[in-house]
C-alpha positions in Angstrom: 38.8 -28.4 -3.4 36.7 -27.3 -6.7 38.3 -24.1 -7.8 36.3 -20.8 -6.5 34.0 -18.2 -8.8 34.1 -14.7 -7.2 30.9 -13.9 -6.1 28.7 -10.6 -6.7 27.9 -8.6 -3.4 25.8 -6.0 -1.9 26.0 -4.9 1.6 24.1 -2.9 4.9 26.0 -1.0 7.7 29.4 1.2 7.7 32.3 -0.6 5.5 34.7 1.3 8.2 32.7 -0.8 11.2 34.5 -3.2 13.4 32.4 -6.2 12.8 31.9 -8.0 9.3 29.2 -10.4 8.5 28.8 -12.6 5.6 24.9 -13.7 4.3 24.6 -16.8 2.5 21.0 -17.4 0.5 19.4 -20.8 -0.1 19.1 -22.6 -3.5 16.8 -20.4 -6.1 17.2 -17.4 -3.8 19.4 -14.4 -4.0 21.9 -12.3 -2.3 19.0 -9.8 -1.8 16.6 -11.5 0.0 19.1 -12.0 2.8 17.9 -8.2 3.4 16.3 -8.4 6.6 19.4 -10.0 8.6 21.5 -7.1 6.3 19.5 -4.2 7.8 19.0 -5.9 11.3 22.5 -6.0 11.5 23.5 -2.8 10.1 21.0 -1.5 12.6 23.1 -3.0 15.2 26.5 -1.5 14.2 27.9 -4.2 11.6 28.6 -4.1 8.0 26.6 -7.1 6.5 27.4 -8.4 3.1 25.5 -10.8 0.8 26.6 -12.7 -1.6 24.8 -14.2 -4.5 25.7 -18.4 -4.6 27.4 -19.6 -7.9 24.3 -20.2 -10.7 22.6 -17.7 -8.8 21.0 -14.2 -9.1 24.4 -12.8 -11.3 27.0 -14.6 -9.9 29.4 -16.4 -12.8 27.5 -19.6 -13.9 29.9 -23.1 -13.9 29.8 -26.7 -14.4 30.7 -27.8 -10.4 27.5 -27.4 -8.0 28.9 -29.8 -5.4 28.4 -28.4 -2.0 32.2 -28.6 -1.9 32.3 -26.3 -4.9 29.5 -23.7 -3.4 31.5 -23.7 -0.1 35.0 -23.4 -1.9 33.3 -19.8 -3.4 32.3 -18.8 0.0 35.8 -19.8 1.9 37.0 -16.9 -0.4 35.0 -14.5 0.4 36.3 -12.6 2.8 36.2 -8.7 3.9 39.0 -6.4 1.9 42.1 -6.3 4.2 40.8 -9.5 6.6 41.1 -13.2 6.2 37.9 -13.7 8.4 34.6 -13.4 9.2 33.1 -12.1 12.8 29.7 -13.8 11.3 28.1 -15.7 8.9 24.7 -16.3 8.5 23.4 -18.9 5.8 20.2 -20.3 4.9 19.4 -23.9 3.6 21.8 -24.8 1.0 24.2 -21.8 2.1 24.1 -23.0 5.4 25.0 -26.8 4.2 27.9 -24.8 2.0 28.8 -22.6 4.9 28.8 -25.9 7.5 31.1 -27.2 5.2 33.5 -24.0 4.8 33.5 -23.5 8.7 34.5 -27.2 9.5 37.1 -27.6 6.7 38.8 -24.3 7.5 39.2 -22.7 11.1 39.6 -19.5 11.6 37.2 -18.1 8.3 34.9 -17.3 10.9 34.6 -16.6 14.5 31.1 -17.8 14.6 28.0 -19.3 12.8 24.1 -19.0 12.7 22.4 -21.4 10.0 18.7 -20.2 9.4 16.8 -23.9 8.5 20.3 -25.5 6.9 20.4 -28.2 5.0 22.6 -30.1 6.6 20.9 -33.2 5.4 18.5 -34.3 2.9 16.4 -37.4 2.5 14.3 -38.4 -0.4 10.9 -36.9 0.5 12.4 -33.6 1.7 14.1 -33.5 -2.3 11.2 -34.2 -3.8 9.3 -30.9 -1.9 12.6 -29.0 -3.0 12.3 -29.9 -6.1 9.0 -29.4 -6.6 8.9 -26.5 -5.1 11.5 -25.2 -7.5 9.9 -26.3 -10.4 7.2 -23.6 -9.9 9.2 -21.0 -9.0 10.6 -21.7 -12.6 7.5 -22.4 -14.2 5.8 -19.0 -13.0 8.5 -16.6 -12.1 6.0 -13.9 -11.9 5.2 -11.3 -8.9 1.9 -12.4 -9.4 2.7 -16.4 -8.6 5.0 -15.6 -5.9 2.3 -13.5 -4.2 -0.5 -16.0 -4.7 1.5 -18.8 -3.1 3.1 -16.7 0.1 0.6 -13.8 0.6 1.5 -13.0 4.0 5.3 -12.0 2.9 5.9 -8.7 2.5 6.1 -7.1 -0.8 9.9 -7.0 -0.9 10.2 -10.5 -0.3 7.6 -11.2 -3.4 9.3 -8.8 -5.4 12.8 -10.2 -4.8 11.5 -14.0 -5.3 9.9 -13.4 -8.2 13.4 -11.5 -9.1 15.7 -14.5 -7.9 13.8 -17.3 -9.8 14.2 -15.2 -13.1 17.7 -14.3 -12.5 19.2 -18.3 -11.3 20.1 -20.7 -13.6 17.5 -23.7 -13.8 20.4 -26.0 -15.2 22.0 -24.9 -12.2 19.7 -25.7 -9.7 18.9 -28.7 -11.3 22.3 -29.7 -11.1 22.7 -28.6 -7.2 20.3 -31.9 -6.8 21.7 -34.2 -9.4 25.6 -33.7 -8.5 24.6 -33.8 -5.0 23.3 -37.3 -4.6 24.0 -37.7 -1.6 23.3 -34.5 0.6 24.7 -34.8 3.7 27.2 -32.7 5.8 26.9 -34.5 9.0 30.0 -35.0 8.9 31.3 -31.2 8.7 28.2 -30.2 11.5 29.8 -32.8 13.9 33.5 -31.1 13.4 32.2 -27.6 13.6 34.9 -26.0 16.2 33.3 -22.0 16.4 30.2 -21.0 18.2 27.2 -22.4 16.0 23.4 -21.4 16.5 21.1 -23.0 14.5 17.4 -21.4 13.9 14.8 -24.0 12.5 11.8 -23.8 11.3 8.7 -25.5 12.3 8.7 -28.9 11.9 4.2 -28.4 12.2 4.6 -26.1 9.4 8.4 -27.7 7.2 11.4 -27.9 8.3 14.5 -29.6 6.3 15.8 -29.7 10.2 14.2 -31.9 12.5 13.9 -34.8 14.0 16.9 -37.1 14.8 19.2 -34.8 12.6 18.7 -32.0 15.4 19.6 -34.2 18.2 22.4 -35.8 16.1 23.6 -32.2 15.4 23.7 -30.8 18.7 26.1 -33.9 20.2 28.8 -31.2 19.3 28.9 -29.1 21.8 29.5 -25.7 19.8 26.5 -25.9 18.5 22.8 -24.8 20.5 19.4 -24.8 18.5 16.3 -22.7 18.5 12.8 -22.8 16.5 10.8 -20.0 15.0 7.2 -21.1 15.9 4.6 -21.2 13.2 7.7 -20.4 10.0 8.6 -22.6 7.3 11.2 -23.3 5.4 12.0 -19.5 5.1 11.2 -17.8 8.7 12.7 -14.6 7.5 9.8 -14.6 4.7 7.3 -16.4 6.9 7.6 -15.1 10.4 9.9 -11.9 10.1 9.6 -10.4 13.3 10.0 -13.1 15.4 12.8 -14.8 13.6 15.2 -11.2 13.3 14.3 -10.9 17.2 15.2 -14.8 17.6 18.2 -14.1 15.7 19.2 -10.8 17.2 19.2 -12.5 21.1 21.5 -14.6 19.4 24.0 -12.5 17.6 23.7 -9.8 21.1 24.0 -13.0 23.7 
């Protein structure tokens, strides 16, 4: 296991509540644009903390970004005075890093929800992730962010705008180059906790569809669910629909 960076936080809810949830972002994100699962969850009586992945928004910057090595950081992360989790939520590459954390170590949570993971990624599906990052780095403006997604809402432009100037671009660069072959299959099909996954689209883009649903859901821990008319981000793209799809969840 690659050794652990502690990771910079910021939370939502009552640190003295009962239930502790972790949020994990996806690659060129940040901690911060977890926020509407953070305030619908504070809203519901938990304490919700984000995290900002290694490389990412101002979390310590290292050589390792292997999955193993994103998933080691968040395996460590745990509530003061706990060894667990009641919850983690994780989008796209968090939720291919959390995947792996849950399967490799039982107990670090007592359940899962994985908001479009990327649980496995072929060729074309790294090309539009790459070049979708490549803008993001080449215009890291307000401006860009809002010209390309102007149905989000202004804190979600702000905060992309904010996460692409804050990540490492070496970093992300290296989460596709060390990761040649992206696949945690293998830790999805040994998942032993309650998992609900929430995809996007596949009519709109999905990294999770197709046979990799079907293949996912042969374990029988895990259920799946799609936010109609989202993309890759259904927070960002279809807010109120996915924090409803995703409270039924969390409350069923």
């Amino acid at each position: 296991m690659p050794a652990p960076v502690t990771l910079p936080t910021l939370s939502w809810g009552d640190p003295s509540s009962s239930r502790h949830a972790l949020l994990a972002h996806g690659l060129g994100s940040n901690g911060a644009l977890m926020w509407r699962y953070g305030v619908a969850l504070a809203d519901a009586g938990w304490h919700a903390v984000a995290v900002d992945l290694r490389g990412h928004g101002t979390a310590p910057r290292a050589l390792d970004y292997s999955i193993d090595a994103y998933a080691a950081d968040l395996r460590v992360a745990v509530p003061a005075g706990r060894d667990h989790w009641d919850l983690v939520v994780a989008h796209s590459l968090g939720g291919a890093a959390a995947t792996r954390a849950a399967a490799d170590h039982f107990g670090w949570t007592r359940r899962l929800i994985l908001i479009d993971p990327a649980i496995h990624l072929g060729d074309h599906d790294r090309d539009i992730v790459r070049e979708s990052q490549e803008r993001s780095f080449a215009d890291p403006t307000v401006a860009a962010v809002r010209a390309e997604h102007p149905t989000w809402h202004e804190q979600d432009v702000e905060l992309k705008a904010l996460s692409a100037q804050q990540a490492s671009r070496w970093a992300v660069e290296q989460t596709s180059t060390q990761n040649a072959q992206w696949d945690v299959r293998d830790a999805a099909a040994h998942l032993l906790v309650p998992t609900h996954i929430i995809a996007s689209d596949p009519q709109v883009y999905s990294i999770f569809k197709g046979r990799l649903v079907e293949e996912v859901r042969k374990n029988p821990h895990v259920t799946v669910s799609v936010v109609k008319g989202a993309g890759h981000s259904p927070h960002r793209d279809k807010p109120e629909e996915t924090i409803a799809e995703f409270l039924r969840v969390v409350h069923g």
